[in-house]
N, C-alpha and C positions, 0 to 999 in steps of 0.2 A: 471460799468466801461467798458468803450468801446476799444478792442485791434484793430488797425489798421492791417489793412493785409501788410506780409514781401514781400519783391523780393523774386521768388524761387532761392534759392540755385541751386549749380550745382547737386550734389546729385538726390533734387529733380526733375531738369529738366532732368535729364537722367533716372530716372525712370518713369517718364511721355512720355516717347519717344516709340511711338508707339501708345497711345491712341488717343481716341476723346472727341472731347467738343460735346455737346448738340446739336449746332446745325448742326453738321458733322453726328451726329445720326439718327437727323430727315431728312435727306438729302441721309442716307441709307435707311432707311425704308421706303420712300418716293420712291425709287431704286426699293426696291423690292417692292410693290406693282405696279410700272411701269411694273418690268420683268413678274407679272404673267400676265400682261393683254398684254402683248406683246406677250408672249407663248401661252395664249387663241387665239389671234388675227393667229398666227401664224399657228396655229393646225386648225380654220376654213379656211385659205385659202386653204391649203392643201388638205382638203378634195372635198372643191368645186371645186380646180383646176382639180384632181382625177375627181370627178364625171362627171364635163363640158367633158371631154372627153373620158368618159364612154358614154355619150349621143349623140357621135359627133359633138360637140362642140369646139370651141378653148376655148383652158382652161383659158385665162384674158379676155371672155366677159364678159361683166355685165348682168346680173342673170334679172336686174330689167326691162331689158328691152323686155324682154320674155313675148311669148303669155303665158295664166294661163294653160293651157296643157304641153306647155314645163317646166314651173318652178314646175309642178306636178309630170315631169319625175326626174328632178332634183331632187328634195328634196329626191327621190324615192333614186335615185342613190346615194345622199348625207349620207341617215340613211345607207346605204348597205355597204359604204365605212367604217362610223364610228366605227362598228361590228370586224374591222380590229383593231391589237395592235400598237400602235405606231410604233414601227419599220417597222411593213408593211405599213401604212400608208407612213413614208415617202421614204421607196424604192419605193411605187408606182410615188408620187410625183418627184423623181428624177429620174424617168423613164420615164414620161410625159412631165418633163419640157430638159430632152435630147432629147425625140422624136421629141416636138410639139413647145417648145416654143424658143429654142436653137440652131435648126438647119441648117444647112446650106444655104444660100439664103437668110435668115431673117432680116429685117433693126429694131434692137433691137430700135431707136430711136423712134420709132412710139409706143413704149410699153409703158403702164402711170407708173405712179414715184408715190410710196408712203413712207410717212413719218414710 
């Protein structure tokens, strides 16, 4: 014997209020595995930004385009920074980017745009 499914009552549409369906679920968890590869993504800029101007560098060049000496300073300066806790990490980082990338004179439109 097969029961057809009821309208929810009001009862139970008020006690439903606040949840999620399935696929609101997978659209969280979906969320956070974006947040931690945005927090990775975030934590390597940081550091390279740090190191590029440890090595006197401006801190948004690209890395890739360095003779293999320089990106051996880098990497150098890169492990050196790591060694650092997070929170030193990014007071250095918003020390760099007030000194180097922020300040005054700067035509911020010539800086590349990432997603």
């Amino acid at each position: 014997m097969e029961v057809e499914p009821q309208p929810l009552n009001e009862y139970e549409t008020k006690m439903l209020e606040g949840t999620i369906n399935t696929t609101q679920l997978l659209e969280i968890e979906k969320t956070e595995e974006q947040y931690i590869v945005d927090k990775r993504r975030e934590y390597i800029t940081k550091v390279k930004c740090i190191a590029l101007n440890k090595i006197g560098k401006h801190p948004l060049l690209n890395p890739s385009t360095f003779r293999q000496k320089e990106k051996k300073q880098l990497i150098k300066a890169m492990e050196e920074v790591m060694t650092l806790t997070e929170e030193e990490i990014t007071k250095q980082f918003n020390e760099v980017c007030a000194d180097e990338i922020f300040c005054e004179g700067i035509d911020y439109s010539l800086y590349p745009i990432y997603k």
